[in-house]
C-alpha positions as a printed Julia matrix, in Angstrom:
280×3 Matrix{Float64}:
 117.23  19.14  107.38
 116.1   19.06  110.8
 114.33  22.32  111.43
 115.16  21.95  115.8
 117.23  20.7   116.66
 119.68  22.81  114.02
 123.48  20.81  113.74
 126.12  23.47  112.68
 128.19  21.64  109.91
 131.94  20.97  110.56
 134.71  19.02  110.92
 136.71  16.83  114.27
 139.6   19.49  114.12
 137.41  22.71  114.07
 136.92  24.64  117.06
 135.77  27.8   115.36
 133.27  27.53  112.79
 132.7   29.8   110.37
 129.55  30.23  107.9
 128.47  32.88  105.12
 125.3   33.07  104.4
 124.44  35.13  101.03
 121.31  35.21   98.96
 117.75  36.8    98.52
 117.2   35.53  102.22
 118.25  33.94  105.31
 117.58  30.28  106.64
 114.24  31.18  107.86
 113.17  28.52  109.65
 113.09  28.5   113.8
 115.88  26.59  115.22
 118.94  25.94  117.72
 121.83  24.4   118.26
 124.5   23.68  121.34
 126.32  26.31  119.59
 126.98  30.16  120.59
 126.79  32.13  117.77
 127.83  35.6   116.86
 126.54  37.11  113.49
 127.61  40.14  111.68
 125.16  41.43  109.02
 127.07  42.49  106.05
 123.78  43.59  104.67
 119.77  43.05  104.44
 117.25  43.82  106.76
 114.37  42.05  108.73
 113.06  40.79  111.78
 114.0   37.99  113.95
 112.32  36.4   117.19
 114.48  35.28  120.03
 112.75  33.98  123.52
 109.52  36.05  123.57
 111.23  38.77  121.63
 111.05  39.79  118.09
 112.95  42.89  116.98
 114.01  44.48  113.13
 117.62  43.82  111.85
 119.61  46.32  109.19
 122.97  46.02  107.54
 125.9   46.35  110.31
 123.94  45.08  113.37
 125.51  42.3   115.15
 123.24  39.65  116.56
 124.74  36.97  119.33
 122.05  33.8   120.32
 123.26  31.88  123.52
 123.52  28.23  123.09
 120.02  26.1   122.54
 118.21  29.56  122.19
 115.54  29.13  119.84
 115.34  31.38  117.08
 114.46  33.1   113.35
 115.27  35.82  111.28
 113.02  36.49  108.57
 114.67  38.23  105.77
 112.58  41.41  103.75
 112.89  40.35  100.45
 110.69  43.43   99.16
 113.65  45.59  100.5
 115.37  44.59   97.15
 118.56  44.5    99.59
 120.55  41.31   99.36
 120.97  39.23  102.3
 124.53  38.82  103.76
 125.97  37.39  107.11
 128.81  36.12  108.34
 128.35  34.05  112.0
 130.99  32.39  114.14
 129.81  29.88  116.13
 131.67  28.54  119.62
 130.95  26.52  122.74
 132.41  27.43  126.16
 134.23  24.53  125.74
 135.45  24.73  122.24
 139.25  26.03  123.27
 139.2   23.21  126.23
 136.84  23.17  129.11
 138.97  25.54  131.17
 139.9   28.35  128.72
 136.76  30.79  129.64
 137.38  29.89  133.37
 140.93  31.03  133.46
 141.22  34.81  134.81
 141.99  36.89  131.79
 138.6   35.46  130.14
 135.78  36.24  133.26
 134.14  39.05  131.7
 134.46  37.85  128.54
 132.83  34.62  129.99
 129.45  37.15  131.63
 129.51  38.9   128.51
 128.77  35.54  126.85
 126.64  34.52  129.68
 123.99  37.6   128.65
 123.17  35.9   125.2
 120.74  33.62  126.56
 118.31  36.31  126.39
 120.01  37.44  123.0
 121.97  40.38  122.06
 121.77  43.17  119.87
 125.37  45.37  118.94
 125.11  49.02  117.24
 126.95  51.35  116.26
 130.11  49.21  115.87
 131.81  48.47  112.79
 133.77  44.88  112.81
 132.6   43.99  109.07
 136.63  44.19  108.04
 137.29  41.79  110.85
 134.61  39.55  110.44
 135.01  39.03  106.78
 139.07  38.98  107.57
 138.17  35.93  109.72
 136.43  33.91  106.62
 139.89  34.46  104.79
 142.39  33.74  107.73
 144.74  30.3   108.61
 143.37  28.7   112.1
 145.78  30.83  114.22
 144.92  34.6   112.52
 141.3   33.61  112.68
 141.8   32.98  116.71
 143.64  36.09  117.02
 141.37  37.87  115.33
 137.86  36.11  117.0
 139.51  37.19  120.06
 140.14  40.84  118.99
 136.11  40.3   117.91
 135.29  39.41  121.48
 136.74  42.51  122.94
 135.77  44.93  120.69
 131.9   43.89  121.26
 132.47  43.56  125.14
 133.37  47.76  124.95
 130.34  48.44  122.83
 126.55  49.21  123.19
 124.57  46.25  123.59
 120.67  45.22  124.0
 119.36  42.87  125.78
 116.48  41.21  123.35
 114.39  38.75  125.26
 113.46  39.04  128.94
 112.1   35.52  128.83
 114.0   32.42  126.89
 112.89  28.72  127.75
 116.21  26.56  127.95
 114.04  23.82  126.97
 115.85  21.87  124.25
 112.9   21.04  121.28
 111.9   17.9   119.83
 111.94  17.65  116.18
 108.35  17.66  116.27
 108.21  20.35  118.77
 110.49  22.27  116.57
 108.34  22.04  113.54
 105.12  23.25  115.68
 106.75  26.44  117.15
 108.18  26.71  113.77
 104.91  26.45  111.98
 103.22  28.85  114.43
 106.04  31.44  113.78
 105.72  31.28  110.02
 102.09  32.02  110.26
 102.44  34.98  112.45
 105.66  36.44  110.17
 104.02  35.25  106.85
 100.11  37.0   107.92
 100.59  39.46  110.53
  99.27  41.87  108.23
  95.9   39.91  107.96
  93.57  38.99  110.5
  94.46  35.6   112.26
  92.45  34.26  114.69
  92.83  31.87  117.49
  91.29  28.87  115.31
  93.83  29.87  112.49
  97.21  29.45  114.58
  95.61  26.56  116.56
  94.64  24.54  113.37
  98.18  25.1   112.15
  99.55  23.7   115.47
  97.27  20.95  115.32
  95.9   21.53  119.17
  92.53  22.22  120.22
  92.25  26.39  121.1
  92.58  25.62  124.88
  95.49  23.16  124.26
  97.22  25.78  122.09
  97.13  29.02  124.58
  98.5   26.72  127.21
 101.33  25.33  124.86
 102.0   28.85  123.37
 102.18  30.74  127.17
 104.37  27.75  128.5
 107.12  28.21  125.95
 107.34  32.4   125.29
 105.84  33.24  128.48
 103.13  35.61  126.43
  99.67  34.99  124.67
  99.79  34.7   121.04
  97.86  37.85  121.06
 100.05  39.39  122.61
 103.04  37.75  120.4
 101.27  39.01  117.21
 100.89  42.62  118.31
 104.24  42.76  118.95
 105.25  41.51  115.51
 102.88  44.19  113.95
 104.2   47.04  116.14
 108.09  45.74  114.97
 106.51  45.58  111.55
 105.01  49.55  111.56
 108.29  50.4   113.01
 110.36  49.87  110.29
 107.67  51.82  107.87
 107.81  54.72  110.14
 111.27  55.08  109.66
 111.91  53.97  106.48
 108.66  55.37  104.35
 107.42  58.92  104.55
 104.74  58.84  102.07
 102.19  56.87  104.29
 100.42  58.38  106.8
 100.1   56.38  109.71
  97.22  55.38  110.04
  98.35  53.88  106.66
 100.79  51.78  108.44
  98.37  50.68  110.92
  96.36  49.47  108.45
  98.94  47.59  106.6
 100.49  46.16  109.64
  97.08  44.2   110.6
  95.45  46.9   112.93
  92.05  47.54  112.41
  91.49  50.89  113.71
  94.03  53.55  114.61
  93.21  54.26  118.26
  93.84  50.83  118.96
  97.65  51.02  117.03
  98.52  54.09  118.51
  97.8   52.67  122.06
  99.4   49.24  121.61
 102.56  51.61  120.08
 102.85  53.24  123.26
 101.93  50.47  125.42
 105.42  48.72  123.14
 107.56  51.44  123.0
 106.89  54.42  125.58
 106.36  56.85  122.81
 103.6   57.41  119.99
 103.86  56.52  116.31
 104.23  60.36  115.41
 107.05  60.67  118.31
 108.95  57.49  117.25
 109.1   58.59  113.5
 110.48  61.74  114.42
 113.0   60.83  116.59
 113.87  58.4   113.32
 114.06  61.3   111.31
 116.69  63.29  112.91
């Protein structure tokens, strides 16, 4: 299987296509397809990267990736929580090529328009709907994608990435980013250094910072701090028997000053701030 470009399975007569995903984890590898697709996560937690973004997933978030935006989710499998999704995947032009120009279907149509930076969806409950539409003949599951649409268009969204290339990857390209990603998710918590991610890229140093800036419009410095911040976030809300500078340490920072800076610099508010607010 091609890791990028990814091919979403299905047949000449589908125009919605449907896929559950259940098991210890999710396809983990970095990838994207033509398709828009909408994902509801029945349950599991992680992180996933979109554009120059990575952010933490739990059960009953709701995750949309424009089309041809790369990205990953990478399951926690120490969570001992099993990893369930259901994702709908759609072109503009799925339902004919005029059907999101015609009145009724403009804001549905900017909604849409918003996932090339990716989206995140709280605090709204469609798992009935979503696993209604796995079980559905073609015309329910239309009716009730559209219901889907709506109800996500009236609730609170993120915006994930404020940078996405709409570069469409090589196969080898693919593999690279892909490689790069796995060492950063797979290590964050040990120290990686510029050689490390270079030699896995198979680029000279210099090569590699310019290759790395071009396509997430950050350093991989800065890329990696990000990942452990994400990383200490979910142990700050989710474990109250380490102290932080605990985390810190077991998120790849070396010295708490320096986490508690690059925490604030990330999120506007201090490790001890962020895990109260979690806490209420």
């Amino acid at each position: 299987m091609k890791v990028l470009p990814f091919k979403i399975p299905k047949s000449s007569t589908d125009t919605l296509i449907i896929e559950e995903d259940k098991g210890e984890a999710f396809y983990d590898k970095l990838h994207q397809h033509e398709e828009i697709q909408l994902s509801y996560i029945i349950s599991g937690k992680g992180t996933f990267i979109v554009g120059d973004t990575i952010k933490n997933y739990e059960t009953n978030d709701i995750l949309i990736f424009g089309s041809n935006v790369p990205h990953v989710l990478k399951s926690d499998v120490e969570s001992n929580v099993s990893s369930h999704m259901i994702s709908l995947f759609f072109s503009l032009d799925s339902f004919g090529e005029e059907f999101f120009n015609l009145p009724e279907f403009q804001k549905v149509k900017a909604f849409l328009s918003k996932a090339q930076l990716g989206l995140k969806l709280k605090n709204i409950n469609l798992k009935e709907k979503f696993k209604a539409i796995t079980k559905e003949g073609k015309l329910k599951r239309f009716l009730l994608f559209l219901e889907v649409l709506e109800n996500m268009m009236e609730s609170e969204v993120e915006t994930i990435a404020s940078f996405s290339s709409k570069k469409i990857y090589t196969d080898n390209e693919g593999k690279r980013m892909s490689a790069i990603f796995d060492l950063a998710l797979n290590n964050y918590h040990k120290d990686i250094t510029l050689e490390d991610v270079s030699d896995v890229a198979t680029m000279t140093p210099n090569a590699f910072c310019r290759y790395f800036k071009q396509r997430t419009n950050k350093t991989f410095v800065q890329f990696l701090t990000e990942i452990r911040i994400e990383k200490s976030c979910n142990l700050l809300s989710k474990n109250n028997e380490l102290s932080i500078a605990e985390i810190a340490y077991q998120c790849g920072f070396k010295n708490i000053s320096n986490y508690n800076r690059k925490f604030k610099g990330t999120k506007d508010v201090t490790p001890t701030e962020y895990r109260r607010r979690m806490s209420l």
